[in-house]
Backbone bond lengths (Angstrom), bond angles and torsions (degrees), N, CA, C in turn:
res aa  C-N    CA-C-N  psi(-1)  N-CA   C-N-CA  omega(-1)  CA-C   N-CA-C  phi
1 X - - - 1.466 - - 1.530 109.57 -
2 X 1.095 109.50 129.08 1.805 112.91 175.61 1.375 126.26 -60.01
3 X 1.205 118.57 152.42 1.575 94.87 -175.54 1.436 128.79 -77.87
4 X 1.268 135.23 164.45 1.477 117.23 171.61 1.263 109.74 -106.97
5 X 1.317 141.36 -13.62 1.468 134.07 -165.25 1.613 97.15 -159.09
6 X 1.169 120.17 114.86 1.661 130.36 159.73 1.820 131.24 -94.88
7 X 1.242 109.44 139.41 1.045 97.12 169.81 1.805 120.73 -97.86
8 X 1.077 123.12 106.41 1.171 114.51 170.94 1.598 141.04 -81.77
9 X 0.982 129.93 111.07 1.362 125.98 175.83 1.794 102.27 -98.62
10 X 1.830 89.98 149.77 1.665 87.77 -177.04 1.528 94.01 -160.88
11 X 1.240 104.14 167.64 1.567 122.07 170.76 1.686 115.44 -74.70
12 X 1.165 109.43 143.11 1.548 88.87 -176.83 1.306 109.85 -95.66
13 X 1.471 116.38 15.65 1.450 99.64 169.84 1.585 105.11 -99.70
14 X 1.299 119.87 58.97 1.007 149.70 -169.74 1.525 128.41 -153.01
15 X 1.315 104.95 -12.79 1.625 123.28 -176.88 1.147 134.24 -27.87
16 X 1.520 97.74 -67.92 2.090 114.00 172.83 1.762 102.17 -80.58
17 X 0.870 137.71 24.46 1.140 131.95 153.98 1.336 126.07 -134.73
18 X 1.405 120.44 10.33 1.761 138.63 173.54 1.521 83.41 -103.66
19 X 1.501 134.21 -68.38 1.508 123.24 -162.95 1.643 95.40 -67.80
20 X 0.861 144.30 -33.17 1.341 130.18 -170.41 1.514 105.51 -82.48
21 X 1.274 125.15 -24.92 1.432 106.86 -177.05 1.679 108.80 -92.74
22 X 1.122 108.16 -12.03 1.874 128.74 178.85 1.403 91.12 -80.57
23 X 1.128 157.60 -27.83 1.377 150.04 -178.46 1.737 105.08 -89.51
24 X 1.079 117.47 -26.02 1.245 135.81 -177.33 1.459 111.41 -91.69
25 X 1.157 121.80 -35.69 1.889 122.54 168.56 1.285 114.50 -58.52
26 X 1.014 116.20 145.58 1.709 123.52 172.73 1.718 103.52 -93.83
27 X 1.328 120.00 17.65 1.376 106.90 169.20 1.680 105.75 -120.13
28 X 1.408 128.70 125.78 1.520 112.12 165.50 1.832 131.47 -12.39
29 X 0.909 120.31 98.93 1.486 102.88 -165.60 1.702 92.81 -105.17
30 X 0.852 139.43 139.00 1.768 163.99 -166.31 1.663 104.03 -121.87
31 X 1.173 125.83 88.28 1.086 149.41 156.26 1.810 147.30 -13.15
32 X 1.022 156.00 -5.62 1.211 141.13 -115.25 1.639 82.88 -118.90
33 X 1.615 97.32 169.06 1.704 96.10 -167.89 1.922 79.26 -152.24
34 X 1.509 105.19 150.18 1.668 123.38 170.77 1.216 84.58 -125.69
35 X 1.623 102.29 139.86 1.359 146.36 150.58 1.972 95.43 -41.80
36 X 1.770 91.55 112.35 1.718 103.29 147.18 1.155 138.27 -38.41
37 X 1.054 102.66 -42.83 1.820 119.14 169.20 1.331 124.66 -37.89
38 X 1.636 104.09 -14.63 1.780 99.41 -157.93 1.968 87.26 -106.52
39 X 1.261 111.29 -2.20 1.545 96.18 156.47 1.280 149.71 -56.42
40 X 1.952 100.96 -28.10 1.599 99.11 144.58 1.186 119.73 -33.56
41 X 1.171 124.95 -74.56 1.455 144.74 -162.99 1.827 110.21 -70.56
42 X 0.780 128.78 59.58 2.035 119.73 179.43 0.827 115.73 -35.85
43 X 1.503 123.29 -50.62 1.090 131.48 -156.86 1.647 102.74 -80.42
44 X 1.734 128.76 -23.06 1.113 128.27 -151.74 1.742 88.08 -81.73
45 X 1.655 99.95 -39.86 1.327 119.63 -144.58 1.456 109.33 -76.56
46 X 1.688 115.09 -33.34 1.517 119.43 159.04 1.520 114.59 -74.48
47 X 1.311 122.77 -10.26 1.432 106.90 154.89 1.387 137.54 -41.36
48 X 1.682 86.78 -64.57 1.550 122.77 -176.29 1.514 100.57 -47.53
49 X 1.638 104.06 -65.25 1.856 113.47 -171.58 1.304 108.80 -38.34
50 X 2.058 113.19 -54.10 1.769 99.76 172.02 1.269 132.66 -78.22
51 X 1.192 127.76 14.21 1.151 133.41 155.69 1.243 107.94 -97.09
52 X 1.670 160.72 -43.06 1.103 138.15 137.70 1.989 99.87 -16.94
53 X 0.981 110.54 -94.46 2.083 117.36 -155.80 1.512 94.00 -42.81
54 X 1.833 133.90 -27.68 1.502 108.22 -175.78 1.469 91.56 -94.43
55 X 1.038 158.26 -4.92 1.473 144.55 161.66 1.358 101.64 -67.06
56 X 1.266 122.18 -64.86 1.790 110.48 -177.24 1.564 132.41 -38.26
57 X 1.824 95.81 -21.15 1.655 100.68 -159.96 1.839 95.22 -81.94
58 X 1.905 102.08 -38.27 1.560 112.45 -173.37 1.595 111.40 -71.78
59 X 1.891 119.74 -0.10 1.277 130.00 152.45 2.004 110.14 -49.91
60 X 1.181 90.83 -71.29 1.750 98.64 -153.06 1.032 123.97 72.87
61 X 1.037 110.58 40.42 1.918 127.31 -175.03 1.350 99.88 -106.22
62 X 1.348 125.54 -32.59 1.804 117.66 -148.57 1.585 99.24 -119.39
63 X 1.292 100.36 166.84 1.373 133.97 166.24 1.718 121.21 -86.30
64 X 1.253 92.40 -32.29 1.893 108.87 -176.50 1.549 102.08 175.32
65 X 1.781 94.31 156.08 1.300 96.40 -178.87 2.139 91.06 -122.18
66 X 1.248 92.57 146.51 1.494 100.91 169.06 1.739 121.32 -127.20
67 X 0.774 102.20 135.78 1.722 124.25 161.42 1.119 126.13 -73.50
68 X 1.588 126.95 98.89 1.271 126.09 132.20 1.168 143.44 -29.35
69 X 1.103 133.44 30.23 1.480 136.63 -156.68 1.903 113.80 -152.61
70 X 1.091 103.86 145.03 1.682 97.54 177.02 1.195 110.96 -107.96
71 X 1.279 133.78 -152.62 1.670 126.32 -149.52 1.887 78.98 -73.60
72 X 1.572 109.18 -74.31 1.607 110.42 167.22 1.664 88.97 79.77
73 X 1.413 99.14 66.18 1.538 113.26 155.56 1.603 95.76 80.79
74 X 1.032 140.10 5.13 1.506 120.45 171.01 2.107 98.80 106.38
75 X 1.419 103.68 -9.26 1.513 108.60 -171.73 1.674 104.80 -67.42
76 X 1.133 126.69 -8.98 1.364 130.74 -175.56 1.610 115.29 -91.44
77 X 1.493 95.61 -48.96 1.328 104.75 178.45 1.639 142.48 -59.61
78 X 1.334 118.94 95.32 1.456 130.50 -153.05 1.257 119.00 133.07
79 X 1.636 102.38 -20.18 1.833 104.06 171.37 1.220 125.55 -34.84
80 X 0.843 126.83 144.28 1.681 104.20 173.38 2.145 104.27 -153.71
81 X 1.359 81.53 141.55 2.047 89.45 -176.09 1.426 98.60 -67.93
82 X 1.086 93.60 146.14 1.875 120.18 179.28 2.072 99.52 -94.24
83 X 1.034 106.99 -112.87 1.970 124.80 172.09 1.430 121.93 -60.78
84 X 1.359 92.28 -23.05 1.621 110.31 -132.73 1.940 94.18 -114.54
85 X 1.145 112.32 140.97 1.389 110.12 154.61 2.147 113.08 -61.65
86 X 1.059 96.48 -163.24 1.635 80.05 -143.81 1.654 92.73 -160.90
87 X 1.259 127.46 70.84 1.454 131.56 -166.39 1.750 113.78 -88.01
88 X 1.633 128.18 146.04 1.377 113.95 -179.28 1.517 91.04 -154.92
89 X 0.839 142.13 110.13 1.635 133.23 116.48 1.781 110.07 23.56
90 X 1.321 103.61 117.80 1.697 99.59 169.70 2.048 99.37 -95.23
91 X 1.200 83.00 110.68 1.096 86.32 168.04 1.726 129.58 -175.70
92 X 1.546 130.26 140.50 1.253 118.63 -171.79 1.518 121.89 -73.09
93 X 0.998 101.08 28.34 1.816 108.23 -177.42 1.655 117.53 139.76
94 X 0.965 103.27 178.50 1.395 106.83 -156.64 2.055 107.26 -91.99
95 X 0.978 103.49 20.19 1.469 115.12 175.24 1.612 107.58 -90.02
96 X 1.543 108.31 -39.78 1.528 119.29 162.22 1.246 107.98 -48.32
97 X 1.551 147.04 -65.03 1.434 164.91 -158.16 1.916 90.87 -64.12
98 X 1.446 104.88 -65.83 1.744 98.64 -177.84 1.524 123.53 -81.18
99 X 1.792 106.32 23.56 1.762 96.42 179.44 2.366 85.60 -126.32
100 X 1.200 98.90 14.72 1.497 114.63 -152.11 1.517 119.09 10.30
101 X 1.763 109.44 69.88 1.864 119.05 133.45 1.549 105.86 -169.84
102 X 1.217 93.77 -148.53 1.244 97.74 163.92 1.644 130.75 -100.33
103 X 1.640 72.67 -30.32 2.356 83.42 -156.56 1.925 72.39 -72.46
104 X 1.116 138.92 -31.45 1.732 106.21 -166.81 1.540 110.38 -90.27
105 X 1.152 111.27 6.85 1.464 127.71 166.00 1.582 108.82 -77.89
106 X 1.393 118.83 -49.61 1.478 146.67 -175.23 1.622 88.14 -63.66
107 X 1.251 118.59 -54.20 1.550 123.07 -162.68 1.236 106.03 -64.40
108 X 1.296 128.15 -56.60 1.112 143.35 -175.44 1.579 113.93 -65.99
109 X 1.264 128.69 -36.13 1.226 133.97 161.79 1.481 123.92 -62.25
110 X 1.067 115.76 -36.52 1.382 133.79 -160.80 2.139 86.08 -88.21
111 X 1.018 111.30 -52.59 1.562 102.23 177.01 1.545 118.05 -68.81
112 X 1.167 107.94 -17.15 1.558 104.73 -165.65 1.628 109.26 -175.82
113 X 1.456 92.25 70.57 1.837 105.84 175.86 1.674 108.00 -67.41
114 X 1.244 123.90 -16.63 1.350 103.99 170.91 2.005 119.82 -112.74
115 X 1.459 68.85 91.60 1.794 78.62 -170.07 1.493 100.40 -148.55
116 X 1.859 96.51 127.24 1.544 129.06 -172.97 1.865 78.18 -86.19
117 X 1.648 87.67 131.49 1.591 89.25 168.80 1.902 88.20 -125.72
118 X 1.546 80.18 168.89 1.892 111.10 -167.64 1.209 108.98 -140.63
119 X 1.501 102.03 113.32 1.979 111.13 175.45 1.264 100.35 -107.42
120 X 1.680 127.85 163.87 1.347 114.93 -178.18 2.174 81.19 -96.79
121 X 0.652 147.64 -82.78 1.734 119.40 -152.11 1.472 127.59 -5.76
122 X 1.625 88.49 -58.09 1.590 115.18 -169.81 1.539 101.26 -74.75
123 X 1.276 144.48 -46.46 1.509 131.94 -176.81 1.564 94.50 -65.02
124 X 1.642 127.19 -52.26 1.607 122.28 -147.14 1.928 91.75 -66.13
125 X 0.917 134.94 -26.90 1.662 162.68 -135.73 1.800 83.45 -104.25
126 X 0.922 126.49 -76.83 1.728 136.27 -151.29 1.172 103.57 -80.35
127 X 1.374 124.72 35.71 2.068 126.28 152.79 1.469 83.93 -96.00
128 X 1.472 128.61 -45.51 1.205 101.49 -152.23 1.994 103.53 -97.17
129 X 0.878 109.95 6.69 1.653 126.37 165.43 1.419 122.39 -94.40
130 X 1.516 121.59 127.40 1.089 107.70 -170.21 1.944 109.22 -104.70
131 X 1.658 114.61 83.68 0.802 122.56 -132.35 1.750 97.21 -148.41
132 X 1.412 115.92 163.57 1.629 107.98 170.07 1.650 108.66 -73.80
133 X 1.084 106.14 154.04 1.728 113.46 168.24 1.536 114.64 -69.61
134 X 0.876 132.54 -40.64 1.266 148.84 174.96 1.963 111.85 -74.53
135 X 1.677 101.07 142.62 1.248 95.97 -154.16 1.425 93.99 -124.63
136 X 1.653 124.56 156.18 1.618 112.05 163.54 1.722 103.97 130.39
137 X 1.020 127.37 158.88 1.501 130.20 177.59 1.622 117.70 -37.47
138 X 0.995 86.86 -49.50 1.627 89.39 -178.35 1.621 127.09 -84.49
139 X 1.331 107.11 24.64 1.139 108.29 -175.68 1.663 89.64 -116.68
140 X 1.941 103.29 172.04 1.535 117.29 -170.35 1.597 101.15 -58.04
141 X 1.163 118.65 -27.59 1.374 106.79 -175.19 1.589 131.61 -61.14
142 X 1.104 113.45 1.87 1.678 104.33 168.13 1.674 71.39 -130.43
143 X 1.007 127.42 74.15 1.942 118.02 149.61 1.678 105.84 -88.74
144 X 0.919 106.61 -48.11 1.498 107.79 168.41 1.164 159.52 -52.99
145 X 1.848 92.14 -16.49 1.492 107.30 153.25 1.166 93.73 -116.24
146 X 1.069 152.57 -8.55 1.464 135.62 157.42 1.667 113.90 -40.03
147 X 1.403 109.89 -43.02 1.592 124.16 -154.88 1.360 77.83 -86.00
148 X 1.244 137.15 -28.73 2.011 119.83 -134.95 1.964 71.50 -112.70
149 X 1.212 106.59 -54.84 1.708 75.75 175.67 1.868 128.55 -90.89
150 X 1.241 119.53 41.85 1.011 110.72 158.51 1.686 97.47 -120.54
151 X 1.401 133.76 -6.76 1.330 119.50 164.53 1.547 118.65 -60.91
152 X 1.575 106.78 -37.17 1.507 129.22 -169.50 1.894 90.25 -57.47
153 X 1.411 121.99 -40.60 1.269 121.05 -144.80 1.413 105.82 -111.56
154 X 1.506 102.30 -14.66 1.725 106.16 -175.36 1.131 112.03 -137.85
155 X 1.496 124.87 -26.87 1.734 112.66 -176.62 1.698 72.83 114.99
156 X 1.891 84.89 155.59 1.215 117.52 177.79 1.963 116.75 -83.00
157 X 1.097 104.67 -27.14 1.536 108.15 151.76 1.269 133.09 -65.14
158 X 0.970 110.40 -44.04 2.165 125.20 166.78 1.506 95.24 -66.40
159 X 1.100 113.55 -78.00 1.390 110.53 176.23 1.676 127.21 8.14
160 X 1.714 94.62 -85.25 1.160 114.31 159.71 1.430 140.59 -37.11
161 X 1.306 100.46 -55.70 1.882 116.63 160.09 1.429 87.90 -40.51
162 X 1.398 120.51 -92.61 1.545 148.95 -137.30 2.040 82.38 -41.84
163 X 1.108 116.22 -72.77 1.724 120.47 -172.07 1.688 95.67 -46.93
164 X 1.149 131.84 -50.66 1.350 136.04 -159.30 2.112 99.00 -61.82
165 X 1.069 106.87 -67.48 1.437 133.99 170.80 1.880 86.34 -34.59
166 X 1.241 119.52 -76.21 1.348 135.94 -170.32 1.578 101.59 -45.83
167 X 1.059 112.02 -58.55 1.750 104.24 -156.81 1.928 89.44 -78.63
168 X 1.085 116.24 -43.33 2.322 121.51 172.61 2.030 77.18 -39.92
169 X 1.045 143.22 -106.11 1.601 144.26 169.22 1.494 108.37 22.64
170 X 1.253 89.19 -86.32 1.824 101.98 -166.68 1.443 111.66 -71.37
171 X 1.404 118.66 11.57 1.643 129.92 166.71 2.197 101.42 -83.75
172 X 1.384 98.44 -10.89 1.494 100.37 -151.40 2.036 83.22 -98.00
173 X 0.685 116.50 23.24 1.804 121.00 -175.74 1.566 114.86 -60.94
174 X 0.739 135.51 80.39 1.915 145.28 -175.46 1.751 117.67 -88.80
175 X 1.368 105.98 7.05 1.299 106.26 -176.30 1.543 129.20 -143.98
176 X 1.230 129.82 96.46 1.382 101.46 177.51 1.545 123.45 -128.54
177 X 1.429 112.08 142.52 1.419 110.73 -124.59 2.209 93.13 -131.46
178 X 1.018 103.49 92.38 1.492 112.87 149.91 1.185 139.02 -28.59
179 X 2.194 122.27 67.29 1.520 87.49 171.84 1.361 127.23 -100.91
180 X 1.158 84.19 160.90 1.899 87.56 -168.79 1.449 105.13 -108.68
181 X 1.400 110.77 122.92 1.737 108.25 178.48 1.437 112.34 -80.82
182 X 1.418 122.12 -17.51 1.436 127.46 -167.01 1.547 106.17 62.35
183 X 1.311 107.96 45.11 1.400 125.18 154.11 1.384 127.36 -110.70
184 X 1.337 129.77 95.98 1.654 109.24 -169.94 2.073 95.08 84.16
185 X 1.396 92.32 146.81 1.374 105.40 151.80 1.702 116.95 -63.39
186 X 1.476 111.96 139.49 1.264 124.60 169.63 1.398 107.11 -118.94
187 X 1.504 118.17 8.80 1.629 94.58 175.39 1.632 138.30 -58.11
188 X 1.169 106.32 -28.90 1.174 111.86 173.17 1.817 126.25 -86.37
189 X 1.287 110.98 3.67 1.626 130.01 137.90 1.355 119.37 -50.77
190 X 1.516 94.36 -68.79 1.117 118.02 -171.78 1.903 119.06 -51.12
191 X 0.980 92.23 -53.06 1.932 103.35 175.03 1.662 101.42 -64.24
192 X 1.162 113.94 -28.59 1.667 109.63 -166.24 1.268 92.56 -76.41
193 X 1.333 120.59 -54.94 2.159 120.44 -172.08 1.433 98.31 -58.99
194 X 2.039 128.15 -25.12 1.415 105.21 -165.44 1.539 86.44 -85.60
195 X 1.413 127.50 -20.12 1.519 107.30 -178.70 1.576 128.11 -69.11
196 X 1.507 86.49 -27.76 1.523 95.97 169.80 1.429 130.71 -68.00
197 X 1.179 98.13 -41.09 1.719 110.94 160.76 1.524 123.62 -42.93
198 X 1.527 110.52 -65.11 0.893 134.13 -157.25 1.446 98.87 -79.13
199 X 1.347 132.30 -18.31 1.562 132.56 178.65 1.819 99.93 -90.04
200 X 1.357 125.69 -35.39 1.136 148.11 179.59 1.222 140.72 -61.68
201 X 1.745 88.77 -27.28 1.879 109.90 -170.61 1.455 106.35 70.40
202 X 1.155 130.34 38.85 1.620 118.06 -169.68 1.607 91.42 -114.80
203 X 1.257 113.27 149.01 1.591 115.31 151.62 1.667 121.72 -60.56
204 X 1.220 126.59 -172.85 1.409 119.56 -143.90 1.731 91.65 -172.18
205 X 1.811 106.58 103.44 1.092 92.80 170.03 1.837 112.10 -130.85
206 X 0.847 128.41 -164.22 1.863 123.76 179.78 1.571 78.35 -147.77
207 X 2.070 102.11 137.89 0.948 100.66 -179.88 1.632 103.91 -140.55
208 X 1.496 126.51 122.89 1.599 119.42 -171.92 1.637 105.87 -50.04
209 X 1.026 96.73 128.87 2.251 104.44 171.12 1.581 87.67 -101.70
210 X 1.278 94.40 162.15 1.474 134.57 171.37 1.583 134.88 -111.91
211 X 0.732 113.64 122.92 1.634 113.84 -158.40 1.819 87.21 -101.41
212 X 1.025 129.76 -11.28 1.222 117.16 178.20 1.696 143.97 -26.02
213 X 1.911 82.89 -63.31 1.777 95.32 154.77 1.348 128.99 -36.63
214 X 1.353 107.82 -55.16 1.904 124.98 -166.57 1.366 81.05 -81.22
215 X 1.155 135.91 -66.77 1.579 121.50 -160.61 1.513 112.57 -39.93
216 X 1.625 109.61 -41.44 1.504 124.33 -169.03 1.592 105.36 -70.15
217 X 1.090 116.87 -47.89 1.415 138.98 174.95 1.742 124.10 -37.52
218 X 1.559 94.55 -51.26 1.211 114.63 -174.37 1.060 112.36 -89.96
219 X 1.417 124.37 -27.59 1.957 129.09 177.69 1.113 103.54 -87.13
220 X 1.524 146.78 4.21 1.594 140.79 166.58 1.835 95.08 104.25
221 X 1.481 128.96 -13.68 1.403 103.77 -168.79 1.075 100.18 -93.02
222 X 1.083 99.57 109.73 1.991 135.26 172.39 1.726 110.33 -86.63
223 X 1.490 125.39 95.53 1.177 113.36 159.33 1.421 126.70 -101.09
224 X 1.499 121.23 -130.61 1.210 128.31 179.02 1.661 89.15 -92.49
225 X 0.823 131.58 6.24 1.900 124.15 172.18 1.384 91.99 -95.56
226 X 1.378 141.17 -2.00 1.517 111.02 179.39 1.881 86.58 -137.17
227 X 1.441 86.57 158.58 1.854 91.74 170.58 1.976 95.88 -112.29
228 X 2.099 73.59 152.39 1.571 77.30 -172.49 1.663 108.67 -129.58
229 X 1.161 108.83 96.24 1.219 121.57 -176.40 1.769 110.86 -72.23
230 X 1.881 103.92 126.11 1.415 106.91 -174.01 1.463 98.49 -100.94
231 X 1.378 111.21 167.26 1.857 119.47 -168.53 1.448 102.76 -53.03
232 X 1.627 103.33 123.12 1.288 113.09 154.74 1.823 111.38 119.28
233 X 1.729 96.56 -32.84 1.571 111.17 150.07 1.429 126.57 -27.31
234 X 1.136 128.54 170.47 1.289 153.10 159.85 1.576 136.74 -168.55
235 X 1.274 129.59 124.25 1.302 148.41 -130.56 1.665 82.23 -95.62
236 X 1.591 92.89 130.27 1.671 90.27 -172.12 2.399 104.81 -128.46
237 X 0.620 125.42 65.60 1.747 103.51 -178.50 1.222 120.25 20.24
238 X 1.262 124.91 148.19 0.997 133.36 140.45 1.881 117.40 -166.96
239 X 1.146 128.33 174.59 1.102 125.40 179.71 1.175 138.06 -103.94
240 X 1.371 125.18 150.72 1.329 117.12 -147.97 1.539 121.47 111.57
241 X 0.869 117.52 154.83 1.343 121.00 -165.92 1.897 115.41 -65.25
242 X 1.167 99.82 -8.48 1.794 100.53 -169.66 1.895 81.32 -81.45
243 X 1.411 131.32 -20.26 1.611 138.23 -166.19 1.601 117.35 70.46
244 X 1.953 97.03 -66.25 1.341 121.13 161.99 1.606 152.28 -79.04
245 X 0.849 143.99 140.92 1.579 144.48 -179.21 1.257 118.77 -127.99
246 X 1.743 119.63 121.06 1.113 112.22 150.10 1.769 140.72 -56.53
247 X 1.300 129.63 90.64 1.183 122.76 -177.76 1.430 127.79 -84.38
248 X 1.340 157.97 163.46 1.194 151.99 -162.56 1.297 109.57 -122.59
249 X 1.947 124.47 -4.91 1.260 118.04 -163.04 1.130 92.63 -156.99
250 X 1.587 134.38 129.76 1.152 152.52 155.30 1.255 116.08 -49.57
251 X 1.663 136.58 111.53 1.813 132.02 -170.25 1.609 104.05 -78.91
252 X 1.083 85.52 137.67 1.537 102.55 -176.33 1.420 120.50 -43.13
């Protein structure tokens, strides 16, 4: 049976395209949005998310609650459904959500891994964040679980190298790339990435996003592009293209 009423939680650099595709679902969609900002922090930021999903369950209003959000630094991973089924997007960040999949995420990476991308939520949002302008895996914003999981995996000496090596990388940036949801004007996004470019030496491209994902997300059609965690689950990493896993047991 489809759902009739969702709870959604989402990033707000995601905003005009979570309310626009929630107006567009044929199921009640219920709203709430966390501040981007707390991506410095992962650990702060998967707090917050389960306390959003255990408030929804002590509702009894919903059918399922879903996430806007992709793994996005490791901040996802450990979530886990309370009552409620427990829906997420497979995906390594929220650049997947604004190009809507993966393989054009894959596409786009695979041509041009060093590329500062620009959403208008997330730039109009980041005066009052003290944060990079630029949004997506490869930016400073998951450095912190980047660092906290390569200590877990290498030692606190490798570690260090590994970020050092990483940030010499993200000096090598040749692209910065405009998407535009065709929600709202983005011109003034748009001029900021050509200024950035253009101070930068980078090329300069505008690229159509897709609201597809979130559209899919928000109307209940759940495929093999989203994982669907049943009560009591928890969304665990792993590698490989599925990103995510439903697990049944928290590791010791």
């Amino acid at each position: 049976m489809p759902p009739k009423r969702l709870k959604c939680i989402a990033c707000d650099a995601l905003a005009r395209p979570v309310y626009l595709s929630a107006a567009y679902s044929p199921c009640i969609v219920d709203v709430t949005l966390e501040r981007f900002g707390l991506h410095l922090t992962p650990h702060k930021l998967r707090e917050a998310l389960q306390a959003h999903i255990d408030k929804a369950d002590e509702l009894t209003l919903y059918d399922a609650v879903v996430l806007v959000y992709g793994l996005c630094g490791k901040a996802t991973d450990g979530l886990r459904a309370g009552n409620l089924p427990l829906i997420i997007p497979r995906a390594h960040d929220c650049i997947t959500l604004f190009l809507g999949g993966r393989e054009r995420y894959n596409q786009q990476f695979a041509a041009c891994p060093g590329t500062y991308w620009y959403v208008q939520d997330y730039l109009e949002r980041s005066e009052s964040e003290d944060i990079p302008l630029a949004i997506g895996a490869n930016t400073a914003v998951d450095s912190e679980a980047l660092y906290e999981d390569y200590v877990e995996k290498y030692g606190r000496d490798n570690a260090e190298y590994l970020m050092a090596v990483m940030g010499a990388w993200a000096e090598h940036y040749e692209r910065a790339a405009f998407i535009d949801m065709g929600v709202g004007s983005g011109d003034v996004v748009a001029s900021r990435a050509i200024e950035d470019a253009n101070r930068r030496g980078w090329r300069f491209e505008t690229l159509s996003g897709s609201l597809v994902l979130i559209k899919r997300l928000l109307a209940g059609d759940w495929d093999e592009n989203f994982l669907i965690l049943q009560p009591g689950q928890h969304i665990e990493m792993i590698a490989g293209e599925e990103i995510i896993r439903a697990a049944s047991q928290l590791n010791p």
